[in-house]
N, C-alpha and C positions, 0 to 999 in steps of 0.2 A: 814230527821227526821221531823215527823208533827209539826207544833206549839201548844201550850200548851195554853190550855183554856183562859188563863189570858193574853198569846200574841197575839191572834185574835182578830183583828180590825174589831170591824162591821162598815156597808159602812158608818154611819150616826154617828160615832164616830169621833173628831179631828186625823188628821195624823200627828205624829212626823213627822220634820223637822232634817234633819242628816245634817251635813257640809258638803260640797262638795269640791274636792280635786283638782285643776286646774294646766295643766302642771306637773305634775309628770314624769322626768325624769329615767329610770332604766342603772343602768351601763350597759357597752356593757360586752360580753361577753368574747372577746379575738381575735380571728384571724381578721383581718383587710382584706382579700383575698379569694375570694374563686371560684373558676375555675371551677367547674364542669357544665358542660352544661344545665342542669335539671334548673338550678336555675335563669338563663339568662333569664333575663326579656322579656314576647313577644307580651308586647303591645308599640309601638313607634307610636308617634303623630308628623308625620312629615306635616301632613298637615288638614286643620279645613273646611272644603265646598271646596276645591280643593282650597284655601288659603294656601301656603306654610307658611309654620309658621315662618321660621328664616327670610322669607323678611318680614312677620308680624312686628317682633317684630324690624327690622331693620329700617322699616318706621317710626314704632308708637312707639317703645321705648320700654322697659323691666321696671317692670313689665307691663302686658299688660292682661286685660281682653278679651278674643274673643267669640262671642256668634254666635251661629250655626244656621241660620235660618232653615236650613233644618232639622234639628233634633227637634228644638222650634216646628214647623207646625206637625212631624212628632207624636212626644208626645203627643198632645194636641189630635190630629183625630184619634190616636188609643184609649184611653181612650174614650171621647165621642163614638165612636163609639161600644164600646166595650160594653156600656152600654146601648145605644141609640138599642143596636140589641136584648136586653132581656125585653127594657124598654123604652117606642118608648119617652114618654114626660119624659124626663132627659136635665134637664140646668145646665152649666158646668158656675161655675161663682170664674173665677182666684183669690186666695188669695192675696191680694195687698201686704202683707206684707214680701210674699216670696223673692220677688226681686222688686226692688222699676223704673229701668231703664224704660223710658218714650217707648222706642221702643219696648222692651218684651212686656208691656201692651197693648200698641196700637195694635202690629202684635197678637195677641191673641184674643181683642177684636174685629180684623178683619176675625177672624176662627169664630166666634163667640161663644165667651167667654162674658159673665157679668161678672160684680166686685164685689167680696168679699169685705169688708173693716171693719177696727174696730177703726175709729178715723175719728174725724173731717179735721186732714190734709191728708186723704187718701180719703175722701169723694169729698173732693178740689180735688185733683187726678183727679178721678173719674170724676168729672164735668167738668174739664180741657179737658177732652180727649173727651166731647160730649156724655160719657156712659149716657142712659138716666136714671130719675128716678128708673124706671119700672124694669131693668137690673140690679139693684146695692141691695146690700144684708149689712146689716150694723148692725154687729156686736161686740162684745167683751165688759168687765166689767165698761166703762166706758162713756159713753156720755153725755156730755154738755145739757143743755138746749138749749143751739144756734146750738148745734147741730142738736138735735132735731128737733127744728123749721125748719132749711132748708133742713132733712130729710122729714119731714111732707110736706113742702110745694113743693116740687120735684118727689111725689109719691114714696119715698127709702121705701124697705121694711125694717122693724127694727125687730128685734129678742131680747126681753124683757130678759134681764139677773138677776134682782133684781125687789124686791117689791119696794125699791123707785124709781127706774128707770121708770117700772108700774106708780107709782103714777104721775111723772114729766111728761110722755107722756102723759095721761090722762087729767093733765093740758094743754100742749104744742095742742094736742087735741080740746080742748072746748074752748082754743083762736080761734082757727081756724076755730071753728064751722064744726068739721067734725068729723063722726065717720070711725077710720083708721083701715084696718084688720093688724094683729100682729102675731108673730109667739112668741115661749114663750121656754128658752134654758132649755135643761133636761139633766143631769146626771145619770149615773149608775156605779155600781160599775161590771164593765165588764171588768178593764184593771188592773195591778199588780198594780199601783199607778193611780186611777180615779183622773179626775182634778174635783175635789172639789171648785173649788177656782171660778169657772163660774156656771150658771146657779144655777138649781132646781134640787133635787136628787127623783129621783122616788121611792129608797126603803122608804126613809124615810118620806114618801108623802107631801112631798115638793111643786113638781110639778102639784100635784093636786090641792093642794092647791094656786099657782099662778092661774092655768088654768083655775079654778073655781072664782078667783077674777076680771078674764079678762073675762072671759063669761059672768060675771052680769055687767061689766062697760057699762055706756052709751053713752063712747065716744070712746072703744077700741073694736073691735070684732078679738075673737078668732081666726085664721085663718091657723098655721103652728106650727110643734115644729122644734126645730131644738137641733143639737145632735156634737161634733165635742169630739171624744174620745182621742186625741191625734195626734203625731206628729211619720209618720215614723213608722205607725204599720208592726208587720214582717207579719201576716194575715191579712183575713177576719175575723178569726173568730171572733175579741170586736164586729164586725158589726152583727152578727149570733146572739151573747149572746143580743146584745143592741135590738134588734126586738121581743126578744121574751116575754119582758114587756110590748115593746113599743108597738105593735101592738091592745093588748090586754088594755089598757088604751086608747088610741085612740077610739077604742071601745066605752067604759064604756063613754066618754064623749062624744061623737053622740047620745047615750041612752039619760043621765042624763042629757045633758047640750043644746043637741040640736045644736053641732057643724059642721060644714060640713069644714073639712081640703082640703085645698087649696095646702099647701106646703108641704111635708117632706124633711128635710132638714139634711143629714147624713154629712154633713162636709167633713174639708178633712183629712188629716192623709195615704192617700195611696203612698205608699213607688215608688222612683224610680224604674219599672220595669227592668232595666239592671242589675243595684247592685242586688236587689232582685234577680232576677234569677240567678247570678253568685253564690249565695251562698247556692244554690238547685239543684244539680246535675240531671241531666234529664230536667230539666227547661229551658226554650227558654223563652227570653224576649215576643216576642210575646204572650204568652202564659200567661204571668202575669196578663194583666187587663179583658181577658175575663175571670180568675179563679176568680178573684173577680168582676166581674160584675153575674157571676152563683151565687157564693156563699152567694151576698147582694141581689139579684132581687128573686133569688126561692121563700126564704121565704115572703121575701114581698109581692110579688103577692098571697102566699097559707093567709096570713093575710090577705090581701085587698080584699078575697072575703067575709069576714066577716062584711064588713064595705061597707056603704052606698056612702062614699067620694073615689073618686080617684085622690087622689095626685098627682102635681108635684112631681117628683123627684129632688133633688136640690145635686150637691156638688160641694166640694169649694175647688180642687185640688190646691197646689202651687208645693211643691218639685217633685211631680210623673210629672211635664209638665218641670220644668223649671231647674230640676238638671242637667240632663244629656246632656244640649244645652247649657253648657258655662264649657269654659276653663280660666284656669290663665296662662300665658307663664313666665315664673321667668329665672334670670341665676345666676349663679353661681358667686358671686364677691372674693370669700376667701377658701380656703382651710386650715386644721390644724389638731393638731391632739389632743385630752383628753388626761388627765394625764394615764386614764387607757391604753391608744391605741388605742381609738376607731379613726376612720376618722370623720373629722365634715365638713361638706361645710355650707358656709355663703350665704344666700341668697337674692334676692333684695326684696322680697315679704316676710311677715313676717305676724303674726295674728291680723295687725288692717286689712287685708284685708282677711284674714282667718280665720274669728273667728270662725270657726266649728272646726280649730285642736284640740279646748279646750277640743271636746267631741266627735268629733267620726274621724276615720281613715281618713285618705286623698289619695287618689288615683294620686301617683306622675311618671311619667314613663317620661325618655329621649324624645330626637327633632328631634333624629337621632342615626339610626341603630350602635350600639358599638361594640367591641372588643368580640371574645368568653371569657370572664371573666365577673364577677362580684362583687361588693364589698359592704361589707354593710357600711352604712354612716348616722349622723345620720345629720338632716337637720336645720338650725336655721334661723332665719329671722334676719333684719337688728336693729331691733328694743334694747334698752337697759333695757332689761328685759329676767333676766334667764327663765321667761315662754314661751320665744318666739320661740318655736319648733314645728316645722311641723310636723317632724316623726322621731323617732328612731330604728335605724338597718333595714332602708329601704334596700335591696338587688337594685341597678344601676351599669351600667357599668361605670368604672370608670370616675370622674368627675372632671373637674379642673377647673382654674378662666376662664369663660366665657362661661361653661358648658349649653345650653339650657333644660331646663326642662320644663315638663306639668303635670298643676294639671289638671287630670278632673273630671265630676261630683262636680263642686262648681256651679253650679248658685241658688242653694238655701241657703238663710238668709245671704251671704257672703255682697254681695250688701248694704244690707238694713241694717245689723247688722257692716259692718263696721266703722273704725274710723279715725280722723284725731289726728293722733298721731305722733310724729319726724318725720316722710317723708309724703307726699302726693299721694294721692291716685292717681290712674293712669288714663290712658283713657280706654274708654270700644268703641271695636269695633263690627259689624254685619259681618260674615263672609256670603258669599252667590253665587256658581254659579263661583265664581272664582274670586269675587269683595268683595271690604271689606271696609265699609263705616262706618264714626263715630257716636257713639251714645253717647257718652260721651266725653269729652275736659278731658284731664290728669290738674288737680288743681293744681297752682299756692299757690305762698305765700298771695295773694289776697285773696281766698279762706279760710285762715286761719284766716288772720285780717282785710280785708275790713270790716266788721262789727263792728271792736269796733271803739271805741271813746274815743280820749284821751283829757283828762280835758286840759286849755289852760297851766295853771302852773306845769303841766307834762313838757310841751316840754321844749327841750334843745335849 
């Protein structure tokens, strides 16, 4: 049924805020059993880069993070490449924020990937690892004036999110006695919920009006917009709808402003191509980032001949490189059962190290080939908190105390979005070629309190 005059939200109108509902539990439904072969799970992860997994986790311990280099390297060249063959100057520069692990970043930036970043300690990061100025991309709603300054002074390119933001770099700027090219963030209402909440909105000519305050500054030149529509889009198409303002305002300020674009900057937001294409019948993962490199490069190129400038192409992939190259290895410490009947296994991995259960599915499958049966189970973590649930009415062969299990497709935001909450966070390994080498130490109680300090009239 359409919505009604009075509930249509124009794009340049505030968006209600609704509650969000975390953890919602549903009863099970009754049979605890169920045998029919059809339903018999037929993905088992019995082994990660020819890494057997149960000596994995027998070395290194349970829970245990394992990240795939050969699937890392694997993601990363099909994308690039996928774009790079419709759109030869395309720079692929990793979202710091997707996974924060020192060794993803590096082996990335050794594919050669630049750095996304949207904070001064991601920036650190960045400078840590030798990314140079010129490769790092520095974004999001909020940066320091020190931040600033040792972007400026490093050649980072910055991507202007706010007019005071604008105004602080134009200071940070004319200390430095330098006029810096800028890129300048734009929104549109292209996606069911636009994020509002960054940049400049192009219907409501917002962004003209940044774009036009940075073309007349004397210490700022115009140089790139940049665009990042969300997270985990199911298409191309926000990217289809977002060009065909965008293009045409690019335009208008080459005219009017006398602009020559440097960068275009489409963010990231592109979906794991394996998940993506399991949920597309006829779909072959391969097949995923060349549909979206056609369906974002057509248009752009039929736009770009209208215009004087030829852009870089820029985007800022995190979950389409780095989901599908990391696993969780968990086992089973508890069996029981719900007042209703359901079966429930207790697990050693719970959601400070899953915080994506909260909001989208988790892809959990056995260590090792099971029984013709299966049962559905619903899964809980160790943590003491009724939200602490994986999955419910997962369909596994059955499982008991010591049961090995694999989540896969976590290496995005799980890393970086994790916490240290009753148990400590595990070690993260490099699977590789049939060797498995550490990228992360499993944290101690060290970890938790080495950093505070007790007044002397505390102690005991």
């Amino acid at each position: 049924m359409p919505a009604s005059r009075s509930d249509r939200r124009r794009p340049w109108e505030p968006m209600t805020l609704t509650r969000h509902s975390f953890g919602a539990i549903s009863k099970y439904s009754g049979a605890a059993l169920n045998t029919r072969a059809p339903l018999v799970p037929t993905t088992v992860v019995e082994a990660i880069d020819r890494c057997d997994v149960r000596a994995l986790a027998q070395r290194y311990g349970s829970p245990l993070f394992v990240v795939s280099e050969s699937r890392l390297r694997a993601e990363f060249r099909a994308l690039r490449d996928a774009f790079r063959e419709h759109y030869a100057d395309t720079e692929i520069a990793y979202s710091y924020k997707t996974n924060y692990l020192t060794g993803i970043r590096a082996l990335l930036h050794g594919e050669g990937a630049g750095a996304e970043v949207v904070s001064g300690l991601e920036l650190d990061m960045a400078e840590a690892l030798g990314v140079p100025g010129e490769r790092t991309i520095f974004n999001g709603p909020y940066k320091s004036d020190e931040d600033l300054r040792r972007a400026v002074k490093r050649g980072v390119w910055v991507n202007l999110d706010s007019l005071d933001e604008l105004a602080a770099l134009e200071r940070v700027a004319a200390e430095q006695g330098r006029v810096i090219p800028v890129g300048v963030r734009v929104t549109a209402a292209v996606t069911e919920t636009p994020w509002e909440k960054f940049g400049f909105s192009l219907e409501a000519g917002l962004a003209e009006e940044a774009c036009r305050r940075v073309a007349a500054s004397a210490t700022l030149r115009l140089a790139g917009l940049h665009a990042h529509l969300g997270t985990d889009l199911s298409g191309p198409e926000p990217f289809e709808s977002l060009l065909q303002p965008l293009l045409p305002f690019m335009g208008r300020l080459e005219r009017r402003a006398g602009v020559r674009w440097e960068v275009l900057d489409l963010g990231g937001g592109l979906p794991n191509r394996h998940r993506h294409a399991r949920t597309r019948p006829g779909t072959a993962p391969d097949d995923v980032f060349p549909a979206f490199a056609r369906r974002i490069v057509r248009p752009l190129a039929t736009g770009l001949r209208r215009l004087a400038s030829r852009p870089r192409l820029v985007l800022e992939p995190g979950r389409a490189i780095v989901e599908h190259a990391v696993f969780l290895l968990t086992t089973v410490v508890a069996t029981k059962r719900l007042p209703a009947g359901t079966k429930a296994a207790i697990l050693d991995a719970g959601v400070h190290l899953l915080p994506t259960a909260y909001y989208s599915a988790l892809d959990i499958v056995p260590a090792e080939t099971g029984p013709l049966s299966v049962e559905e189970v619903t899964l809980f973590g160790p943590l003491c908190m009724q939200v602490d649930c994986l999955g419910g009415g997962l369909r596994l062969p059955p499982v008991q105390r010591g049961s090995l299990l694999v989540v896969k497709n976590c290496g995005a935001y799980t890393d970086s979005q994790s916490m240290q909450f009753i148990h400590a966070r595990p070690a993260v390994v490099l699977a590789a070629d049939g060797r498995a080498e550490i990228l992360r130490d499993a944290e101690s109680v060290s970890h938790f309190v080495g950093r505070d300090r007790l007044p002397e009239r505390l102690r005991r």
